[in-house]
DRENLO-37811 format. One record per residue (C-alpha): residue in one letter; z, y negated, x. Coordinates in steps of 0.5 Angstrom, whole numbers, plus 500, padded with zeros to 3 digits. Example, Ala and Ser with C-alpha at 12.3 -4.5 7.8 and 13.67 -1.06 7.14 Angstrom:
! residues 2
A516509525
S514502527
//
This chain:
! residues 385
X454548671
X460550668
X466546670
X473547668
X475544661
X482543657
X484541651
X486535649
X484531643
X486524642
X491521640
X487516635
X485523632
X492525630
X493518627
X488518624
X489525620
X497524619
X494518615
X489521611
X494527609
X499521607
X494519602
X492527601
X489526593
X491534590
X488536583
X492538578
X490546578
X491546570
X486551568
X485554575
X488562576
X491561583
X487564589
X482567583
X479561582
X480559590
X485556593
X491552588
X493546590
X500548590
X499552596
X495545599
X500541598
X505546602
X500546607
X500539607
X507537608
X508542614
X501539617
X506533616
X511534618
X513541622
X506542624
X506541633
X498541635
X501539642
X504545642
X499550639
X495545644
X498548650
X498554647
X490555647
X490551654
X494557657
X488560658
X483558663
X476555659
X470553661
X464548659
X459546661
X450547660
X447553659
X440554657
X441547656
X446547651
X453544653
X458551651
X465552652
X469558652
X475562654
X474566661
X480569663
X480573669
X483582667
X490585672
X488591673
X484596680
X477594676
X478590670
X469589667
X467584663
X467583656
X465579651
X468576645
X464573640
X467571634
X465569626
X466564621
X470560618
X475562625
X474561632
X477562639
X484562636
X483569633
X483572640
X488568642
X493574641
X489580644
X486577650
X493578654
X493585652
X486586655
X487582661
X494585662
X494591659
X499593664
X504588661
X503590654
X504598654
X498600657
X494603663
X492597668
X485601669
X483598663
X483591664
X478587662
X475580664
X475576657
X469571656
X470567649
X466563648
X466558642
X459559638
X454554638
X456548633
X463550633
X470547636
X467544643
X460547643
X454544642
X450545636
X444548636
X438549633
X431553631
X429558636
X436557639
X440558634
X441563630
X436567632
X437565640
X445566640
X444574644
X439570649
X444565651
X451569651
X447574655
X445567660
X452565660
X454572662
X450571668
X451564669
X459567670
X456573676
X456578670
X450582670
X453588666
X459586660
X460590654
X461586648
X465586641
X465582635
X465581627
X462578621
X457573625
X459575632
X457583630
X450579629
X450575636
X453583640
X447586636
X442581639
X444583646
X444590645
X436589642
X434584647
X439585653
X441593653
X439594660
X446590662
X450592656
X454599657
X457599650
X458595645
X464594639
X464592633
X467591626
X462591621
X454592620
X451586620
X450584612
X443583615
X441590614
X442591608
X435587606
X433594608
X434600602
X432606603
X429611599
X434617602
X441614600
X448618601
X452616595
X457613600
X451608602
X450607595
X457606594
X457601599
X452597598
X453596591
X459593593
X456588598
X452586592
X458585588
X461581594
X454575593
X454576586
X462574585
X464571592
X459569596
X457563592
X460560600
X455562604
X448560599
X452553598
X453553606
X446556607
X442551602
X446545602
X450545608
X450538608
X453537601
X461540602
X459538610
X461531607
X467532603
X469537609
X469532614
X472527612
X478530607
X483534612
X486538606
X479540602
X478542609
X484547610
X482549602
X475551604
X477555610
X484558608
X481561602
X478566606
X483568610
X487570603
X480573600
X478577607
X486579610
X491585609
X495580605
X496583598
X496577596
X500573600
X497570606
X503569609
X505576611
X499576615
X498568617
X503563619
X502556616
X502555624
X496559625
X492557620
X493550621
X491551628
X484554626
X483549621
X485543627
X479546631
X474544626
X477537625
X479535631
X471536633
X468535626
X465541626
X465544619
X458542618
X455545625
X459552623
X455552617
X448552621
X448559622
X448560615
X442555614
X438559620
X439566615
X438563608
X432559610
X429563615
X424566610
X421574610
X417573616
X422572621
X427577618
X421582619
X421580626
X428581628
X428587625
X422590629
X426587635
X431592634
X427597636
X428596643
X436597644
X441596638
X440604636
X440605644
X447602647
X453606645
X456603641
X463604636
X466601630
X472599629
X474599621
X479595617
X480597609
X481590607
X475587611
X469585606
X465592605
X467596610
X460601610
X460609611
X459611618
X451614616
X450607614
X451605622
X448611625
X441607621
X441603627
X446604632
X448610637
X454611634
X459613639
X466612637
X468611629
X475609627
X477608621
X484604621
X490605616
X490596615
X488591617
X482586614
X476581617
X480578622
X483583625
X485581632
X490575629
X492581623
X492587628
X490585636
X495592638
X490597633
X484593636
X486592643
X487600643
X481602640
X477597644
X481600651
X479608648
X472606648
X470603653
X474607658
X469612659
X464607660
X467604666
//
């Protein structure tokens, strides 16, 4: 039963981070090539101090609660999500699924303009009913393991549509949120209408054909540049997650460290984060994962994908034969996500539909460009309607 839910994280909570930023024990950087080498602590320490002293989590606090949210079990898991109701003739569903290392946050600046288009310069007729729910082992959701993990994520959005009196919904996502909308499609294609995304799951590109364009060559050898030079993250989440889970959890700027690096390495923000990012919005994100000590839940998916061995991806893939290259689908493509991929390389696996390739923007798009995604989101979902 899903029942009404606020925010409100103890006030023994924030105690105890301003205790733990006030000890706050920064190396000395000396060596270290800033951002190059990951996240200096130059700039940790300016974060540090703003948590300290500018940052108001009340207010960021209010701000989420805003929304209308709910929690409560589904499929035998307790889930929380964003579900707010669109302004418009006709609003449908839709579903926003989010990645790593963010949250519900980096939907907080579009869902207004999809609810209320009319309010933002756009066509009441193209108002959406918006669920955001928070993936499993994230913020205030509930862990969730084998079977019903990574690989059980499609089935459980698709239970929490219904459980919400939503039969029919489209569905948008990125990094691990373009894996989960592409398990619906597969399993669930009969209720889904359209599906958005903003990359290829990296999964696909196990398979390698012997019929490559260039630009797939092209492409793929970048995602082998990106495992090789930056995606040591990902094997250390996938095969030690307990490991930086300990660290994680219990210091409040490794913490910031580990998830900032990211939105510097993975935004539009040549080279200076805050052009994309307010201090504001990233500690915000960052606050999620501390005040629910989740970063070590968030690495489970990477766990389900490294340990899952050949047999199970062979499985999901002949899954895929069912619906995900059926389903309308669209692509949204920012230049400066990780490895935005051809469109052939899509057409592999998906009908596509709707191909925009975007003059800016990068992997978290809907906090870095909400006006660009929500028009392209409007535009293709509007003859499904």
């Amino acid at each position: 039963m899903l029942k009404s839910f606020t925010i409100e994280i103890s006030q023994e909570i924030l105690a105890d981070l301003e205790e733990r930023l006030s000890r706050t024990r920064l190396p000395n950087g000396n060596g270290f090539e800033p951002w190059a080498d990951g996240t200096p602590s130059a700039y940790v320490a300016e974060l540090v101090a703003h948590w300290r002293t500018d940052f108001d989590w009340r207010a960021q606090e209010a701000e989420l609660n805003h929304f209308t949210q709910v929690r409560g079990k589904v499929d035998g898991s307790t889930v929380h999500c964003i579900h707010e109701r669109g302004v418009g003739p006709a609003p449908i569903p839709l579903l926003l699924v989010h990645g790593f290392p963010d949250s519900i946050w980096r939907f907080h600046k579009i869902i207004p303009m999809l609810t209320d288009p009319a309010a933002h310069g756009g066509d009441p007729a193209d108002a959406f009913h918006i669920v955001a729910p928070s993936l499993p082992g994230y913020g205030w959701s509930e862990e969730r393991h084998g079977d019903a993990g990574l690989f059980g994520l499609g089935d459980l959005f698709a239970r929490l549509m219904e459980d919400l009196g939503y039969e029919r919904f489209g569905a948008h996502g990125g990094d691990w949120g373009s894996t989960i909308v592409e398990q619906l499609a597969r399993s669930h294609a009969k209720r889904l209408p359209g599906i958005h995304l903003t990359d290829v799951p990296f999964s696909h590109a196990f398979q390698k054909p012997d019929n490559l364009s260039h630009a797939e060559k092209a492409y793929l050898e970048k995602m082998e540049a990106f495992q090789k030079n930056d995606g040591a993250y990902a094997i250390i989440q996938g095969t030690r997650p307990s490991t930086p889970a300990q660290a994680l959890n219990d210091s409040p700027a490794g913490l910031a460290a580990w998830i900032v690096e990211k939105f510097y390495e993975w935004s539009d923000c040549d080279g200076h984060i805050e052009t994309r990012f307010s201090k504001d919005e990233l500690l915000t994100n960052v606050m999620i994962y501390w005040a629910t000590q989740t970063i070590g839940s968030s690495f489970q998916p990477y766990r389900d994908a490294m340990k899952a061995g050949a047999v199970r991806w062979t499985k999901e893939a002949a899954k895929s034969w069912f619906g995900s290259d059926k389903t309308p689908a669209a692509f949204a493509l920012f230049p400066h996500d990780i490895a935005p991929p051809p469109r052939e390389w899509a057409e592999r696996f998906y009908q596509v539909e709707r191909w925009t390739e975007m003059d800016r923007g990068g992997h978290f798009a809907a906090l870095e460009e909400p006006e660009l995604l929500a028009e392209d989101l409007r535009a293709f979902f509007r003859p499904l309607r």
